[in-house]
N, C-alpha and C positions, 0 to 999 in steps of 0.2 A: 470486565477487566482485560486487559491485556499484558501479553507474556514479556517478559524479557528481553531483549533481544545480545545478541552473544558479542561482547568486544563493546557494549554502551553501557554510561553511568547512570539513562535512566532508571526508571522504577526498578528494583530492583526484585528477584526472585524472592515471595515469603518464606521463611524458615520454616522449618520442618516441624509437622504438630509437634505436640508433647509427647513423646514415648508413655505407654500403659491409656490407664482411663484419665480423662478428662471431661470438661460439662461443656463442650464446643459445641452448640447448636451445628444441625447436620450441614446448613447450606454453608455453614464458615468451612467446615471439613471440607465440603467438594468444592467450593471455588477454590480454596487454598491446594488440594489435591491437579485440578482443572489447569490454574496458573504454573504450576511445575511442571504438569506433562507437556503444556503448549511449549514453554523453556525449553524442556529435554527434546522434543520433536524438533525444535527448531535446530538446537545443538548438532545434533543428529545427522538429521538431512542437511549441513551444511558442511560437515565434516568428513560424510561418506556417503552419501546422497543416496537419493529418494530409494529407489529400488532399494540397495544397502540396509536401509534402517529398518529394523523389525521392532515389535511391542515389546519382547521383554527387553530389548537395549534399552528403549525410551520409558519403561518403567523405573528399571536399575537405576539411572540417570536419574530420572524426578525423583526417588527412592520415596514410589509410590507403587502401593500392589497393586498386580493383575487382575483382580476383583475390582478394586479400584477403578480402573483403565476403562475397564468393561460397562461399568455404572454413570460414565461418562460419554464414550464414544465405542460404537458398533465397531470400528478395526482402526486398521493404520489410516488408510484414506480418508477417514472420518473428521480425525484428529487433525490431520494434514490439514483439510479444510478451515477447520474452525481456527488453528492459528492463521491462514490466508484470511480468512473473513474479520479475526482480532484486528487484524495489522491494517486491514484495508479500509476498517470503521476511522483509524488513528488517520489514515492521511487523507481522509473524506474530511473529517474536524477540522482537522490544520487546515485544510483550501476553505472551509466555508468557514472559517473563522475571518475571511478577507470581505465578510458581505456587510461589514461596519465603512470601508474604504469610501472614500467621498466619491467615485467616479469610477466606471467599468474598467478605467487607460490601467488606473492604481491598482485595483483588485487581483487585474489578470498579470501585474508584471509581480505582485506581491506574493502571489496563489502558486505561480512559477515558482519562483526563488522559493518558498517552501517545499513547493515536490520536490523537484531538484534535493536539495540538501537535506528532505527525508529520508531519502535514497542512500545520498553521499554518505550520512549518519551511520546506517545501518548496514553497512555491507554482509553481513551474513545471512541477512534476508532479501537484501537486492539478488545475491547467488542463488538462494532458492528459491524464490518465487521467481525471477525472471530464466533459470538454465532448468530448475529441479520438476516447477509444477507442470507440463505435459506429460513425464513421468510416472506421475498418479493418476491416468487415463481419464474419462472421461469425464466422471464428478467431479474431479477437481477444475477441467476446463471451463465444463457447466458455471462454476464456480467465479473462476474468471470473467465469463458472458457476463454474470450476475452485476458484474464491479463496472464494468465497460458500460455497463446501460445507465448505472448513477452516476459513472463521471458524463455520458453526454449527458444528459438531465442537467449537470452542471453548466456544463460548456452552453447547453441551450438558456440556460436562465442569465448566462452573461451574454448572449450574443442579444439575449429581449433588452436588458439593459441598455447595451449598445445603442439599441435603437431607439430608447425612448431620449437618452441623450443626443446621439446622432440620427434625426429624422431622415436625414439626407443620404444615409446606408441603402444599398441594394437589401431585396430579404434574403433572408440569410436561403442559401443553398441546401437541396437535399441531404446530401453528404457531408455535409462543411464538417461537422460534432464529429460522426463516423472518423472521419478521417483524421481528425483531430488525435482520436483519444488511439487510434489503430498507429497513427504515424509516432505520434509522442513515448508511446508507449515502446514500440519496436525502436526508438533514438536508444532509449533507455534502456533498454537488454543486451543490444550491442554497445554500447560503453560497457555493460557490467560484464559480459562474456570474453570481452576484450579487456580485464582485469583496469579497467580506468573509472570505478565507481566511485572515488575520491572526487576526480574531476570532472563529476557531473554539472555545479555549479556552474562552471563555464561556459555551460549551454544557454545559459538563459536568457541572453537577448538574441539567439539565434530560436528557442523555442518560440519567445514571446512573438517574434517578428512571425515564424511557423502559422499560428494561431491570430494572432491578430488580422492577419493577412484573408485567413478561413471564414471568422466572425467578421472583421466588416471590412476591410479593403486594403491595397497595397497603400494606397497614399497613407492611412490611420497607421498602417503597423512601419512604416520608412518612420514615422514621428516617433513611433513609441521607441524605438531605438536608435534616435536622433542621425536622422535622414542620412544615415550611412550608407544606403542602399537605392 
């Protein structure tokens, strides 16, 4: 499951167990417990950022105990993580939900306009993972690496595509994904650091043309954004 996020109508935070005893089988307890803390961590670090946030803030918050906390996650950094890792399962789904698309051109402009507007969605987590998580040193970047290696894995299973449709593609480049997912990504932090995480949207035939260009060529990606360029 994944956490909340601060200022959206999705899923919403589960209510607070029962006060006294209950017959809530243990793993209902700590997901419900799990889902609150990732909330309040998120809360947290976006409000007063990473350093700033300490365990008992973010237990207070989920009005979830310290034994609690502990039974879940080794410290602050831990927790950090594991909401980075929630959030990042959520818009891995959204982009590979575009692998029903009739053709690689549709996929990658549809896969766009989803990230994008991920992003745009959730501003309080566009500020912390893109300004807050180098903050949390080393594991948490690790962390990052982690994410960057499944979006090229993606970008590589669309550029294979590419080419079984377009035989007449160069191969694809060593770097092409690298660069890809290091360039798209850095678009993306500077919008949000530059408080414009709204109009991220905006980017998307300047992304798509980005990437298209990388996957299989200028003339493919002048098309896919109707030969503006």
């Amino acid at each position: 499951m994944s956490p909340n996020v601060k200022g959206q109508p999705a899923e919403a935070v589960p209510p607070e167990l029962p006060r006294g005893r209950h017959n809530l089988p243990t793993h209902v307890v700590r997901a419900s417990q799990r889902r609150r803390l990732l909330a309040a961590m998120l809360d947290e670090v976006a409000d007063n950022g990473y350093e700033a946030t300490t365990v008992p803030a973010v237990v207070a918050r989920a009005r979830v105990s310290r034994n609690a906390f502990y039974a879940l996650f080794r410290d602050k950094t831990d927790c950090f993580i594991a909401l980075c890792d929630d959030l990042a399962e959520q818009i891995l789904t959204e982009m590979n939900a575009t692998a029903g698309a009739s053709d690689w051109v549709e996929a990658l402009r549809t896969g766009t306009e989803r990230y994008l507007a991920w992003w745009a969605g959730r501003p309080a987590f566009s500020r912390t993972y893109f300004v807050e998580l180098p903050a949390a040193g080393v594991r948490a970047v690790e962390q990052r690496d982690r994410q960057y290696a499944r979006f090229r894995e993606l970008f590589e299973g669309l550029a294979a595509w590419a080419r079984a449709q377009q035989p007449e593609l160069p191969p694809l480049r060593l770097l092409s994904t690298r660069t890809i997912v290091l360039a798209v990504t850095e678009i993306v932090a500077e919008e949000v650091r530059a408080g414009r995480t709204a109009r991220l949207p905006e980017l998307t035939d300047e992304i798509v043309f980005l990437i298209a260009s990388l996957i299989a060529d200028d003339a493919t990606a002048r098309r896919m954004v109707g030969g503006s360029r």
